[in-house]
C-alpha positions in Angstrom: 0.0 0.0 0.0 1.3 3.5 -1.0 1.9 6.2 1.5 0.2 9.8 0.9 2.4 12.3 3.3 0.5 15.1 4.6 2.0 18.3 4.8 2.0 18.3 8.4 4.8 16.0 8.0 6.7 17.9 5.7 6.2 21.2 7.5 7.3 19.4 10.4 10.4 18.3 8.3 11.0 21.9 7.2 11.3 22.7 10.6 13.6 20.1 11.1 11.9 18.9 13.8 11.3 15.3 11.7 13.6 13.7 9.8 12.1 12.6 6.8 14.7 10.7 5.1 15.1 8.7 8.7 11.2 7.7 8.5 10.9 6.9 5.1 14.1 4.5 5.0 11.7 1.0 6.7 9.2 1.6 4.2 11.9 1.6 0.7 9.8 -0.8 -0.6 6.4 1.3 -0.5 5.7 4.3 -2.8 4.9 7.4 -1.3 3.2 11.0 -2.7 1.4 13.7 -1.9 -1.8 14.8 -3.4 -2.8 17.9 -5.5 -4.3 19.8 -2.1 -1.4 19.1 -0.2 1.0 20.8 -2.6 -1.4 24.0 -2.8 -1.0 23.9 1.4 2.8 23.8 0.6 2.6 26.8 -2.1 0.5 29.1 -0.1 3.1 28.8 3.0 5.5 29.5 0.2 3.6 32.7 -0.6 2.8 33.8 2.5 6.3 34.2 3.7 6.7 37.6 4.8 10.1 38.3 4.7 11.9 37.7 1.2 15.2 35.5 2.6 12.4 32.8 4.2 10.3 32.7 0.9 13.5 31.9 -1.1 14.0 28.8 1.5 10.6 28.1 1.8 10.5 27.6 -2.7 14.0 25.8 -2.6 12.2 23.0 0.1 8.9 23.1 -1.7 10.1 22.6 -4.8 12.4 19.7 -4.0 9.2 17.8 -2.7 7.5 18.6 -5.6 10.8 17.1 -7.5 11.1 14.2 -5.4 7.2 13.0 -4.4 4.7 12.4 -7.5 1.2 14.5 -7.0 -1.8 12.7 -7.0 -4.6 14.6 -9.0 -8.0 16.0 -7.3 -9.8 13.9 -10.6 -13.5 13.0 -11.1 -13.0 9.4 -9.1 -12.0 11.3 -5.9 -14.7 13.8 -6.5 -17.1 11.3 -6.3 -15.4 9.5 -3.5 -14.6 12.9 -1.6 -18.8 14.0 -2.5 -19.9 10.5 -0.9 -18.1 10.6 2.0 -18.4 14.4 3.1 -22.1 13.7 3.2 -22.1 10.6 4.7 -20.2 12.5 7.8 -22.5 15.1 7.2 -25.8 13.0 7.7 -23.6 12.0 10.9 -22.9 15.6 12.1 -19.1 14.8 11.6 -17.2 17.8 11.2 -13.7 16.9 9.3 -11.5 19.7 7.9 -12.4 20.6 4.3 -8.7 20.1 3.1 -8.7 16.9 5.2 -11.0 15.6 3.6 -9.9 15.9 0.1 -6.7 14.4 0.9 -8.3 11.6 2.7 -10.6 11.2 -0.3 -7.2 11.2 -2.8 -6.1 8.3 -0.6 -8.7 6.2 -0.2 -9.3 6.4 -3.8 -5.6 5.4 -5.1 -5.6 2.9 -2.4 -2.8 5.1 -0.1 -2.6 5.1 3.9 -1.8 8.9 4.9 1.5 9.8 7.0 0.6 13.0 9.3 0.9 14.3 12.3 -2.8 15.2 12.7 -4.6 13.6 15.3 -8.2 15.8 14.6 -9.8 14.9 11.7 -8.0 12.2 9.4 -9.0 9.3 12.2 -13.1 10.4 11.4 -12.7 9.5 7.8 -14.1 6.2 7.7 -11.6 3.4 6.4 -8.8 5.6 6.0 -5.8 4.0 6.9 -3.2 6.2 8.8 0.6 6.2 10.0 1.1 8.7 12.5 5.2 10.0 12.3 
């Protein structure tokens, strides 16, 4: 099964307060990526740096995920997926986090278990699998 990190990981990585290279290394055999949503999270930090030397880092360490992870498309199968289960939690008064929930949706429909950090709303999104670095 593939892994789909979460860019709490990889701002915790940034930070340098994960070592993603250490984590990764037990799972060489698995593929991992990120999905469309959670390189827009990654851009906007990027953009929202307010002073110029820390938006220069911020691209350099943005762009080499881009270069090293592949990006899994927001398409029409997790649309569907991502419509069906935001109002099955709905119906359930479930509240998950909007951006949450289209990255759990891009995992469960490529077959991926998401790495985070996030213990809120990923663990409400029925049969997502998850591995918590």
């Amino acid at each position: 099964m593939g892994k789909l990190i979460d860019s709490s990981v990889l701002v915790a990585t940034e930070r340098r307060r994960l070592d993603l290279d250490a984590v990764i290394a037990p799972y060489r055999e698995e593929e991992f990526a990120i999905s469309a949503i959670t390189a827009a999270e990654l851009l906007h930090g990027m953009h929202r740096a307010e002073r110029v030397q820390r938006r220069v880092e911020r691209e350099r360490f943005v762009e080499g995920i881009l270069e090293r992870f592949p990006v899994l498309p927001f398409d029409l199968r997790v649309a569907r997926l991502h419509a069906a289960l935001w109002a099955d939690l709905a119906a359930r008064g479930v509240g998950v986090g909007e951006r949450d929930l289209l990255i759990g949706a891009t995992a469960l429909a490529y077959g991926y278990e998401v790495v985070t950090r996030d213990q809120r709303s990923f663990p409400r999104i029925p049969g997502l699998a998850l591995v918590r670095w």
